[in-house]
Every structure is written in structure tokens, then in C-alpha cells.
C-alpha positions in Angstrom: -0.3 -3.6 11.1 1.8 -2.4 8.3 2.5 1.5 9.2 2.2 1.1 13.2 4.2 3.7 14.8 4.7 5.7 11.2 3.5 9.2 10.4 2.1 10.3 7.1 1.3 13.7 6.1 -1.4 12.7 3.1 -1.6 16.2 0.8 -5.3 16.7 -0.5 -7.1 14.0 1.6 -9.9 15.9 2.8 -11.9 14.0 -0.3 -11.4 11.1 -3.3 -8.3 9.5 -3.7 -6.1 11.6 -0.8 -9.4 10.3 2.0 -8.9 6.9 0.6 -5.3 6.8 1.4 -5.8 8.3 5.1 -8.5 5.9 5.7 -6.3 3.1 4.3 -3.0 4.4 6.3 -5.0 4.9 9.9 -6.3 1.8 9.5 -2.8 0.5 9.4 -2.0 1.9 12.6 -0.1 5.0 11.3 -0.9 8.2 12.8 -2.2 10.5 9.8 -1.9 14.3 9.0 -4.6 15.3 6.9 -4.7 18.2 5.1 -6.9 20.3 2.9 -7.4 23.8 1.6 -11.1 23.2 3.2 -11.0 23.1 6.5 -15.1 21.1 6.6 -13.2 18.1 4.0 -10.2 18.1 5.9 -11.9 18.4 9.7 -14.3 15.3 8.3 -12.0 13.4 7.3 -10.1 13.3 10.9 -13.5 13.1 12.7 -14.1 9.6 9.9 -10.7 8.3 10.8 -10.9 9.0 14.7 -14.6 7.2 14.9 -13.0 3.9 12.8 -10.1 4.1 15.8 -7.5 6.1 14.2 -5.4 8.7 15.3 -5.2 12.1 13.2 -5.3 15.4 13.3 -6.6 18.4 10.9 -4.2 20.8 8.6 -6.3 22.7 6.5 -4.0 24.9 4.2 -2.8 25.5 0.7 0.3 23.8 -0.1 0.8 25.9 -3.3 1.6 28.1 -1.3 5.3 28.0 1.1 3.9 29.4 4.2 1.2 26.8 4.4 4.2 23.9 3.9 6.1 25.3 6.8 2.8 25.3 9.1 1.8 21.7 8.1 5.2 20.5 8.9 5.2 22.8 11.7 2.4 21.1 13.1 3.3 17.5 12.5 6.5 18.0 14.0 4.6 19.4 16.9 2.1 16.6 17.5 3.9 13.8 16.5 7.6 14.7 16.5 8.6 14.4 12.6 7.4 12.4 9.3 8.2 8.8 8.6 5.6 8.7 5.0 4.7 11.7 2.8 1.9 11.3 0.3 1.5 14.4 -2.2 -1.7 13.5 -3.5 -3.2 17.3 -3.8 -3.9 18.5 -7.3 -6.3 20.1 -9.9 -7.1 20.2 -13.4 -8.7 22.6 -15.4 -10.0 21.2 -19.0 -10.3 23.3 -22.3 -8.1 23.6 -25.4 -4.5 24.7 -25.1 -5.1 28.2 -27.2 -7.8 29.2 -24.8 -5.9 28.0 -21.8 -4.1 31.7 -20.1 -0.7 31.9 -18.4 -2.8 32.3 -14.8 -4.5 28.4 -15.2 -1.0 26.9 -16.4 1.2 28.7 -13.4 -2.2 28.0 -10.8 -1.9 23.8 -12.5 1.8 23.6 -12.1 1.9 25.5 -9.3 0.2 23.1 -7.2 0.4 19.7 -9.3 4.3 20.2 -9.2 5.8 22.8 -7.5 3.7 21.6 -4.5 5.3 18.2 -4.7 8.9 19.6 -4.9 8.4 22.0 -2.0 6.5 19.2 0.4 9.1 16.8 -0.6 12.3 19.0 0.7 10.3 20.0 3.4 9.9 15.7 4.6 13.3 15.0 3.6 14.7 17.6 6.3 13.3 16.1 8.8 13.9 12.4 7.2 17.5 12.7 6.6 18.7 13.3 9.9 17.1 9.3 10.8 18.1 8.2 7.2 14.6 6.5 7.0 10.9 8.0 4.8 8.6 7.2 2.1 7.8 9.7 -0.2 4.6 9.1 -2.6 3.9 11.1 -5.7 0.4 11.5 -7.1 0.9 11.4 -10.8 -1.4 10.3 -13.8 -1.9 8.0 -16.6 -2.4 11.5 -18.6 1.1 12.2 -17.7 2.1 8.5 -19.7 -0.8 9.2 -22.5 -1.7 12.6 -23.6 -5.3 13.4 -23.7 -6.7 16.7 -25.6 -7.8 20.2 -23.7 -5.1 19.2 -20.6 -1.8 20.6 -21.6 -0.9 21.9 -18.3 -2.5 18.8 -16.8 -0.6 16.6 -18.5 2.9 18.7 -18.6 2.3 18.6 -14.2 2.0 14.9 -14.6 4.8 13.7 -16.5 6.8 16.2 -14.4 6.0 14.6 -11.3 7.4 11.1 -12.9 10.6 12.9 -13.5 10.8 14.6 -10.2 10.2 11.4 -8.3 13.1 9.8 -10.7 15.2 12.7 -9.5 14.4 13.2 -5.7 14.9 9.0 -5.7 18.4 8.9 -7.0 19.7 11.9 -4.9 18.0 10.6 -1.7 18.1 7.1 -1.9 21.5 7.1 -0.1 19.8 8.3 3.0 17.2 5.6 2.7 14.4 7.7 1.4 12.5 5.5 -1.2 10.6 8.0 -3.5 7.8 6.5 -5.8 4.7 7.3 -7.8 1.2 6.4 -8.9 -0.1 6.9 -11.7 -3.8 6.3 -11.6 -6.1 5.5 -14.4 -10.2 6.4 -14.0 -11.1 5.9 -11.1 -14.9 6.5 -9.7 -14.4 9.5 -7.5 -17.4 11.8 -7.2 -15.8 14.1 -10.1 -15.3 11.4 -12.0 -18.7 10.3 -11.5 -20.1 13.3 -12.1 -18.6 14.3 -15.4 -20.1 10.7 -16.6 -23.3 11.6 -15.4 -23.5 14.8 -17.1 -22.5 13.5 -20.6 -18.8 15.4 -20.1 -16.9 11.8 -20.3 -18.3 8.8 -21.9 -18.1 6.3 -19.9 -18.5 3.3 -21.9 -16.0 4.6 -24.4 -13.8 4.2 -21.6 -14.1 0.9 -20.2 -14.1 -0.1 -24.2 -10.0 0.5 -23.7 -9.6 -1.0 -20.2 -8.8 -4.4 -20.4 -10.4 -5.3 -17.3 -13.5 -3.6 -17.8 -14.0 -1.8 -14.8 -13.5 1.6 -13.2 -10.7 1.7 -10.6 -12.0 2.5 -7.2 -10.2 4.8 -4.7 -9.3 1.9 -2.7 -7.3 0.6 -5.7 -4.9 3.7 -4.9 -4.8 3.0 -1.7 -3.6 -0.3 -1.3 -1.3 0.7 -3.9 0.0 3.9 -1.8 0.1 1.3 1.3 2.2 -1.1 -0.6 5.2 1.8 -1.2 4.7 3.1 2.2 5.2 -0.3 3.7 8.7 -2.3 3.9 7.0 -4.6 1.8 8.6 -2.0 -0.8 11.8 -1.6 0.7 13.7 -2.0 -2.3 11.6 0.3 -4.6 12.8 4.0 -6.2 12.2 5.8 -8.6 9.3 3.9 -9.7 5.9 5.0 -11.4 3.1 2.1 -10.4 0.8 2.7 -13.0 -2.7 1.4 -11.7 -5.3 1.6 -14.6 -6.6 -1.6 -15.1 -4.3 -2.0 -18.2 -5.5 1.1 -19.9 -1.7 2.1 -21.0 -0.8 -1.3 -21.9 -3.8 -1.5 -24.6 -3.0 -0.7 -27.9 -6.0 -1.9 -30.2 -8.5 0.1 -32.2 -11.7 -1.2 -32.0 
């Protein structure tokens, strides 16, 4: 098993993408934190791993905010003595045009699409150092590559979290902490589901401009995540996988 013996602290996993990776990650033998600002998503997902086998236990908080990141690392030191994998995967997005966007969605967006990210990472890198070994995974987004319209702070938390991981890699890579990101392209979580279903994304407009012609599927990001948590990635920083089923590489107007 790729992560036996590792601990990863998986931000946002109570649902979509974030559950994917825990699943993924217990099932790999590592023991998992999962967190959660809702303690029913994150309690469920623990309760999902633990009946598959798994080891894990239950952090509901809101990284956003500092107190929460000293409690979830708190407790992780606590149940399972430090962190060998961090995953920031927690994030949100809040669609409508840039001039009717206010300063309290853009500060809430960056606030925990970024600063989160920044503020978990020190926090996993202090107990990290002192080993000189970690994985650190970054939840980014294709919309952090491409712009798309009515996501300004969206897209400005994205393209920072490319840049961050670039920076945290080259300052920590000489204590053998490998930082790395995703970017993922559409893939079929409920949200993404549901915006199809009620005519607020069209989906076949989409899969017009992915060259494989398919959604992604949350397990897509978490094989992914698995690959740069694993030593299969041991010589890996400062890398954005982009996993979009070539969406970013097409160029063509039909």
C-alpha cells in the first residue's frame, strides 16, 4: 500500500473532491484527518472510511479561520503524533459579475481559497521540518490557468495558489518537503451536477472543448492527489498537474 504508515490532514473532505481523496488515501493504508466546517459531512465521511477498514478521525472546523488550524493540527498531533501528507483541498466560489461582486465575497474567496492554504501549509511544515520529510497538495483550478467570466476572486485565489505552491516548493524543498498542485477541470460533483441540471452550465457546450469527451470524476483527482503524495513522486516541486481531460490544451473554435 502506497501511504501505509503516513498521515494526511485532507482540508474540505467532508464531500466531492476532498471525500474522494480521503477515501482514496485510507484505502492506501494512511491514517486520514478529515475535516470540515460541517461536522454531519465530516463525521460521515470518517464513519464511510472506518466501515471500508480505514483508520480516521473527525475535525470539523473552519480553516479560514487561525484558531481552527491550530486545533486541527492540535488534534492530529495528538492522535497520530505529527503529519507526513497535507492536502488543502477546501474552497468556495461565489459566481456573478466582477462590478456586483463586494469587498466581503472577495476577502470571504481569498480568505479561504488562499490564505487558508498559506496558513495550513506553515502550520504542516513545522511539524515536517524537524523529520525533513511531507507532501503538501494544493487544490487549485483550471480557472486559475483560463479565465472564465463572473469569477474574478475565484480565479485571482486560483492562480494564486499555483504561485504559492511554486514559492513554498522552492523554499522547502531543501528539507524534503515536495509541494505540488492540481488543477482540476469539470468534474461531476454534486454541484457540478446540479448547476447542469438546472440549466446554470451547459453541459454539452462543455464536453464540445474537452478533447476526451467526458466529465472528470472525483476519482480522477484522487489518483492524481495519491500519485504526489506517494514516492512514486519523489522528485516532483513546484508542479501544477492540470487534470482536465485536455480542456487547457484545446485551442479550436468550433
Amino acid at each position: 500500500m502506497k501511504l501505509q504508515n503516513k498521515v494526511a490532514i485532507i482540508t474540505g473532505s467532508g464531500r466531492g473532491i476532498g471525500r474522494a481523496i480521503a477515501l482514496k488515501f485510507a484505502e492506501e493504508g494512511a491514517s486520514v484527518v478529515v475535516n470540515s466546517v460541517h461536522r454531519e459531512s465530516s463525521d460521515s465521511a470518517k464513519k464511510e472510511i472506518e466501515s471500508r477498514g480505514g483508520r480516521a478521525i473527525s475535525v470539523p472546523c473552519d480553516i479560514s479561520k487561525a484558531g481552527s488550524v491550530d486545533e486541527l493540527f492540535a488534534r492530529t498531533k495528538q492522535e497520530y503524533g505529527g503529519v507526513d501528507i497535507l492536502v488543502n483541498n477546501a474552497g468556495i466560489n461565489i459566481v456573478k459579475p466582477a462590478l456586483e461582486m463586494t469587498e466581503a465575497d472577495w476577502d470571504t474567496i481569498l480568505s479561504i481559497n488562499l490564505r487558508s492554504i498559506f496558513v495550513c501549509s506553515k502550520a504542516a511544515a513545522a511539524l515536517m521540518i524537524p523529520k525533513r520529510s511531507g507532501k503538501i497538495i494544493n487544490l487549485s483550478s483550471i480557472v486559475g490557468i483560463n479565465p472564465f467570466p463572473n469569477r474574478a476572486p475565484y480565479a485571482t485565489s486560483k492562480a494564486g495558489v499555483i504561485m504559492l505552491t511554486r514559492e513554498l516548493a522552492t523554499e522547502w524543498a531543501k528539507h524534503n518537503i515536495m509541494v505540488n498542485a492540481i488543477a482540476p477541470g469539470f468534474i461531476l460533483t454534486d454541484m457540478l451536477k446540479g448547476r447542469i441540471s438546472e440549466g446554470a452550465i451547459n453541459g454539452d457546450a462543455i464536453l464540445r472543448r474537452v478533447p476526451m469527451g467526458r466529465f472528470g470524476e472525483v476519482d480522477d483527482i484522487a489518483r492524481s492527489a495519491l500519485f504526489l503524495a506517494s514516492e512514486d513522486s519523489s522528485y516532483i516541486t513546484g508542479h501544477c498537474l492540470t487534470v482536465d481531460g485536455g480542456y487547457t490544451a484545446y485551442g479550436f473554435v468550433e
